[in-house]
C-alpha positions in Angstrom: 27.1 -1.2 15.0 26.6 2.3 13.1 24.2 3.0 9.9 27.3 3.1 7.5 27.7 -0.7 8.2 24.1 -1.2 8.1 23.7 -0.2 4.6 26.5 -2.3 3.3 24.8 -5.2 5.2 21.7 -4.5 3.4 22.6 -3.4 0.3 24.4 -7.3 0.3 22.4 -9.4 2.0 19.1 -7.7 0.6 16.7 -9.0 4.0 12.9 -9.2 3.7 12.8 -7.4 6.8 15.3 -4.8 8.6 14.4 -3.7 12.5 16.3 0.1 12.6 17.2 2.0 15.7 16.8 5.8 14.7 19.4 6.9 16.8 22.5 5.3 15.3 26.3 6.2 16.4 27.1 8.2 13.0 24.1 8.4 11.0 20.4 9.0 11.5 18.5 5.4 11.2 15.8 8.0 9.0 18.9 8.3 7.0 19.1 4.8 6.5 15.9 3.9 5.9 15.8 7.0 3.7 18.8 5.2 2.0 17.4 2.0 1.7 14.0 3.0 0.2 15.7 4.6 -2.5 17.5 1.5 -3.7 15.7 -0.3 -6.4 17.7 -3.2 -5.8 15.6 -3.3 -2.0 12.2 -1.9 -3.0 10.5 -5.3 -1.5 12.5 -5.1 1.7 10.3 -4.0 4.6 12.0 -1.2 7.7 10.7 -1.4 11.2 12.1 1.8 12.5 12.5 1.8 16.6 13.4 4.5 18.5 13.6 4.7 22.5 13.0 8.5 22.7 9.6 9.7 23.8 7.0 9.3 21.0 6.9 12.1 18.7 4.4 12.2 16.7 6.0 14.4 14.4 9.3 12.1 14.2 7.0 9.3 14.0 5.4 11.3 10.8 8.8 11.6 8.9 9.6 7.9 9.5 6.9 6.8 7.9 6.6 9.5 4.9 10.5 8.7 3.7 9.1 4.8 3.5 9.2 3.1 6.8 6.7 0.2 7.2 6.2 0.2 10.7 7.4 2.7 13.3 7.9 1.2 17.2 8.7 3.5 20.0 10.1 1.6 23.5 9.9 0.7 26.3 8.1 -2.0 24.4 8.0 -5.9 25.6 10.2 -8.4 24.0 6.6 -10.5 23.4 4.9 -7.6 21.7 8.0 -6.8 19.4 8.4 -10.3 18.4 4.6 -10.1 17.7 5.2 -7.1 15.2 8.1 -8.3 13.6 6.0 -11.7 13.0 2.9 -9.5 11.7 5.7 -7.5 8.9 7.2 -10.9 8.0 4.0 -12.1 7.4 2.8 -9.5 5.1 6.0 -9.9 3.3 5.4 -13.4 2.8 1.9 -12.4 1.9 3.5 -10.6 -0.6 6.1 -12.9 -2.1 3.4 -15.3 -2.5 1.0 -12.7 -4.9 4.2 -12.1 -6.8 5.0 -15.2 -7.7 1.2 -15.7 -8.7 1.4 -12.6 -10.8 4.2 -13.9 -12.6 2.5 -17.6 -13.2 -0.9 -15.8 -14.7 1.6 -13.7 -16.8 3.4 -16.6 -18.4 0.1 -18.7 -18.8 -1.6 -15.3 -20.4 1.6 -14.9 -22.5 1.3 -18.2 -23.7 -1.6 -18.1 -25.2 -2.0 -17.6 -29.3 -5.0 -15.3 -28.7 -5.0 -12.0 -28.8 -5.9 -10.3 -25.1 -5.8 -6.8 -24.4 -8.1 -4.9 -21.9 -9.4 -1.6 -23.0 -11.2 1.7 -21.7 -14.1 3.3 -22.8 -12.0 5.6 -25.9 -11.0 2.1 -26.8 -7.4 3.3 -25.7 -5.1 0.1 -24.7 -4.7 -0.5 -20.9 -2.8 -3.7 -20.6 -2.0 -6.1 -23.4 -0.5 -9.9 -23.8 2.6 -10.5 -26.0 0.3 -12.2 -28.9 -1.4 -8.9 -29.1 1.5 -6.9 -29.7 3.4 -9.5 -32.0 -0.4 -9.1 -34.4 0.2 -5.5 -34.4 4.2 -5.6 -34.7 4.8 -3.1 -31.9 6.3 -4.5 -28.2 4.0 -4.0 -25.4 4.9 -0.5 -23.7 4.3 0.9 -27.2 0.5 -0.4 -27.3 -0.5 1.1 -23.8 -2.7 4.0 -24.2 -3.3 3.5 -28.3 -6.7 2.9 -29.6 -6.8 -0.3 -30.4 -8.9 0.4 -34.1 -6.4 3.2 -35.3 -3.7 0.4 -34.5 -5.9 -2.2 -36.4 -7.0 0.2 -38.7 -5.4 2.7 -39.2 -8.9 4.7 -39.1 -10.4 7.0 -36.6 -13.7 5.2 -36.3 -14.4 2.3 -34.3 -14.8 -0.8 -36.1 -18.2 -2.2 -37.7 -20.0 -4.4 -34.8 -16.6 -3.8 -32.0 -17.9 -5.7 -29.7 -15.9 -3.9 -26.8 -18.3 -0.8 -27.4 -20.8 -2.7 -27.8 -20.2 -4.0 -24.1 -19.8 -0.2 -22.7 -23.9 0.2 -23.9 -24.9 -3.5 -23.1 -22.6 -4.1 -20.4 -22.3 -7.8 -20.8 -21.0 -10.0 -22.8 -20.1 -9.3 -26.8 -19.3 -11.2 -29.8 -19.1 -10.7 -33.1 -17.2 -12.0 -36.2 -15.1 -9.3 -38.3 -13.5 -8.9 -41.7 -11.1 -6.3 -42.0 -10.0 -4.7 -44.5 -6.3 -6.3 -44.5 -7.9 -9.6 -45.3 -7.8 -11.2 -42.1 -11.1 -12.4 -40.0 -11.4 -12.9 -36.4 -13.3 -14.2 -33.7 -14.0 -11.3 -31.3 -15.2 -10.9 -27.9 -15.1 -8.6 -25.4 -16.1 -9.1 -21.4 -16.9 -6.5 -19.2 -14.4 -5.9 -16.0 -15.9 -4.2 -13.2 -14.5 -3.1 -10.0 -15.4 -3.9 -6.5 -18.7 -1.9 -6.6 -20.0 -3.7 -9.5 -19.0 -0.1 -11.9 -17.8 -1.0 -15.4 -14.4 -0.1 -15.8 -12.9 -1.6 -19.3 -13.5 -4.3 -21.5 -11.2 -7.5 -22.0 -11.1 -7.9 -25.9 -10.2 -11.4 -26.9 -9.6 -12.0 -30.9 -8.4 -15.1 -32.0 -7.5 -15.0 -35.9 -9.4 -17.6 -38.0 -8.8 -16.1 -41.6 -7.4 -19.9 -42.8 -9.7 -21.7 -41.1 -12.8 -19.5 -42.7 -10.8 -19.7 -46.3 -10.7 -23.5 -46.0 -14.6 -23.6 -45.1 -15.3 -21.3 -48.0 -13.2 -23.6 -50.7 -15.2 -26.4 -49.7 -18.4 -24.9 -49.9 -17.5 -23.5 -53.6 -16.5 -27.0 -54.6 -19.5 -28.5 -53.5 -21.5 -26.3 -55.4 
């Protein structure tokens, strides 16, 4: 009945989708949608603002710059709205669905003992899987914009044979096996990512430790002789 009770509404129910008049009986409906795009708790719920005054382009303007994801101005048919609201709930859907895929690929990437982190060309961390940050002690947020060698390191210098730079002057794909000074050895690769037009844009650096498995091999071989 009034924007007030619209806000309770939404701020309990939390809808995927809310269809707002902008002329309200108390409050704006900009105010509400202003309101409601604020909210964390409803950053995924979609506002269709509707207004029966004569399109204005400006008012039209400051729906959609405070949030609104669609803006309809009436008359407008009953078929036509129904169609728009059905396009929105869609893309919502749309939406829901890439989420929920997001968070699978996150819990298989999380999952596994490797070590994956993606990295640009100053070797500074972009993005990193929880293995990564429990071989370097340090929770994920804290390894996001870090080069990855002065982590590893503790040096200024990129590592002997890295084959992340290496894949910044190859651009394909690197590999190369690396003692480090701590003791431990790893398998390392590193795979180019490139955007849309084909441009390199970072390196995905997979290390998997095999310092046991390498001692093991090397104890044998000393027996032998």
């Amino acid at each position: 009945d009034n924007g007030q009770k619209a806000l309770e509404i939404v701020r309990s129910e939390k809808p995927d989708l809310v269809l707002l008049d902008v002329v309200l009986p108390d409050i704006s409906g900009l105010d509400v949608c202003r309101e409601i795009k604020k909210d964390q708790s409803l950053a995924k719920t979609k506002v269709i603002m509707c207004s029966g005054q004569k399109r204005s382009t400006d008012q039209m303007a400051t729906g959609l710059e405070i949030g609104a994801d669609e803006y309809i101005t009436r008359p407008i048919s009953n078929r036509e709205l129904l169609a728009r609201v059905k396009a929105m709930h869609r893309l919502v859907e749309t939406e829901k669905e890439l989420i929920s895929k997001e968070k699978f690929l996150a819990t298989l990437v999380n999952g596994i003992s490797s070590e994956l982190f993606l990295v640009d060309k100053d070797m500074k961390i972009m993005w990193a899987n929880r293995a990564t940050g429990k071989a370097l002690k340090l929770k994920g947020e804290n390894l996001i914009g870090e080069k990855c060698h002065e982590l590893v390191t503790g040096k200024n210098e990129v590592c002997d044979s890295c084959p992340a730079a290496l894949v910044f002057e190859t651009g394909k794909t690197e590999t190369a096996q690396i003692r480090f000074e701590s003791g431990r050895i790893k398998n390392c690769t590193g795979e180019p990512i490139r955007d849309s037009n084909g441009d390199l844009i970072g390196v995905l650096k997979i290390e998997e430790d095999i310092t046991e498995k390498v001692q093991i091999q090397e104890a044998l071989a000393e027996e032998k002789e």
